[in-house]
C-alpha positions as CSV (number, residue, x, y, z in Angstrom):
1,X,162.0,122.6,61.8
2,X,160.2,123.2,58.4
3,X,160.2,126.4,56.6
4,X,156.3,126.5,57.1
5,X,156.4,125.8,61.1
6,X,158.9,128.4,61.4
7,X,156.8,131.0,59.3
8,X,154.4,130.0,62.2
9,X,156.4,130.3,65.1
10,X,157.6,133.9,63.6
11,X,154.2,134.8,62.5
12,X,152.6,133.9,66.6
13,X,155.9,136.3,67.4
14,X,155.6,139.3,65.0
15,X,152.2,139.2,63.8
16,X,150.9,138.6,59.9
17,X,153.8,141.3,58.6
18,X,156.2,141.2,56.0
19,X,159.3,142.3,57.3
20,X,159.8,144.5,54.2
21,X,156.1,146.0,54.7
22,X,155.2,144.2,51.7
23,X,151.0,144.2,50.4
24,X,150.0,140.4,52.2
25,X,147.3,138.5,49.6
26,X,146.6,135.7,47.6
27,X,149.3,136.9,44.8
28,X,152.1,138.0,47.6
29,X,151.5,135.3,50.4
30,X,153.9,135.4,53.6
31,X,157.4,133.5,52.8
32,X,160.2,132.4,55.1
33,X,163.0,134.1,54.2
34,X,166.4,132.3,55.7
35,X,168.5,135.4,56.8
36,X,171.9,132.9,57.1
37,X,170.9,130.8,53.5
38,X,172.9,127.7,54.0
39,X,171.4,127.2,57.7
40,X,167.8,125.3,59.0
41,X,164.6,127.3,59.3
42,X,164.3,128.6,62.8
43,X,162.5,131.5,64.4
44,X,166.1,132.8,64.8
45,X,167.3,132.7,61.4
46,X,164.2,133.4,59.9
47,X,162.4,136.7,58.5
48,X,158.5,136.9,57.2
49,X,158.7,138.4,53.7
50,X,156.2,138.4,50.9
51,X,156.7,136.6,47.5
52,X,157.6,139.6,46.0
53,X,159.4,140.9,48.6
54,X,161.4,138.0,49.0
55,X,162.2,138.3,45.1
56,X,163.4,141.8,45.3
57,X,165.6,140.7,48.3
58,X,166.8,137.7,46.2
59,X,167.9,140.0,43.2
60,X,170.0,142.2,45.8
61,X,171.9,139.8,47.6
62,X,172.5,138.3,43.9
63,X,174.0,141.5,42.8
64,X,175.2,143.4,46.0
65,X,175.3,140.9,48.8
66,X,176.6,143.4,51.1
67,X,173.4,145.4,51.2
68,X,171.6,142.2,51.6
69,X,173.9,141.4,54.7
70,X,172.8,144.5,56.2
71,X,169.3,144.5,55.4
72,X,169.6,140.9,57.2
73,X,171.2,142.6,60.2
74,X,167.8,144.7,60.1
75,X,165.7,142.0,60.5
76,X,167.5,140.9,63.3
77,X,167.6,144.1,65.0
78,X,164.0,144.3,64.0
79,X,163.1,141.3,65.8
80,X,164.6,143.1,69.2
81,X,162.6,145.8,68.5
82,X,159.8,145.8,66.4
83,X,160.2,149.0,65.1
84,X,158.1,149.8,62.3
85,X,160.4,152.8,61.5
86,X,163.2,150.2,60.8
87,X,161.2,148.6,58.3
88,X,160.1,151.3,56.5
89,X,164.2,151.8,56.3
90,X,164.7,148.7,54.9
91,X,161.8,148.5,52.3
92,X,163.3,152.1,51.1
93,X,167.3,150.4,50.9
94,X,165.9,147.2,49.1
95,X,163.7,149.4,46.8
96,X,166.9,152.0,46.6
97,X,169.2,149.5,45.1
98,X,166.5,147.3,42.8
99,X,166.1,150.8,40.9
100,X,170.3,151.1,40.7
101,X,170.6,148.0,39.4
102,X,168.1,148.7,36.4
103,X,164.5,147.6,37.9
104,X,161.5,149.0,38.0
105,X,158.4,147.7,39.7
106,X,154.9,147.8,37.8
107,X,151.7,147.5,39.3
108,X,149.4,145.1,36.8
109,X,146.5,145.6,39.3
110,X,146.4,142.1,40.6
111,X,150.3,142.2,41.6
112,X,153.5,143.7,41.1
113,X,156.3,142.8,38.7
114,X,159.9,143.2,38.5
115,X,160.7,144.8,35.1
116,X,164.5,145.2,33.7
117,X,164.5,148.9,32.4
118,X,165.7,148.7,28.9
């Protein structure tokens, strides 16, 4: 399965949602995000996150892939569930530990950027 018929599948299952409640347009389309990296794109080991989103995830699991394991675990259980709740949880832990590792996110008007504090 493609990346792109999997966002499909996962998008006819959970609607037109970031799984990180992330701002869906033009600048921030909807991603597949492979929760288990090294497998194929399926509904199971997939996740809906926005470009941004997906590049906040990225810089996490590059720096503190436990958190990212666990925020994976979240989209699973999120996919059970669909609680809303447990996304807002996970937005605020991926946003938590992009500001420890010496991020901040600007808002340019048209879309947001990842900034290194100096």
């Amino acid at each position: 399965m493609s990346n792109k018929v999997a966002r499909e599948e996962l998008t006819k299952l959970y609607g037109y949602r970031c799984f990180l409640l992330g701002v869906l347009n033009e600048h921030n389309p909807l991603t597949y995000h492979h929760i288990e990296p090294k497998k194929r794109a399926t509904v199971k080991n997939g996740a809906l996150l926005a470009r941004f989103e997906h590049n906040l995830f990225n810089k996490v699991q590059e720096h503190k892939p436990r958190i990212a394991d666990d925020v994976n675990c979240g989209f699973q259980e999120y996919k059970k569930t669909k609680s809303i709740l447990l996304l807002a949880e996970l937005r605020n832990e991926i946003i938590e530990e992009i500001y420890s590792l010496g991020y901040e996110i600007e808002d340019t008007g048209k879309l947001l950027v990842l900034k290194r504090v100096a």
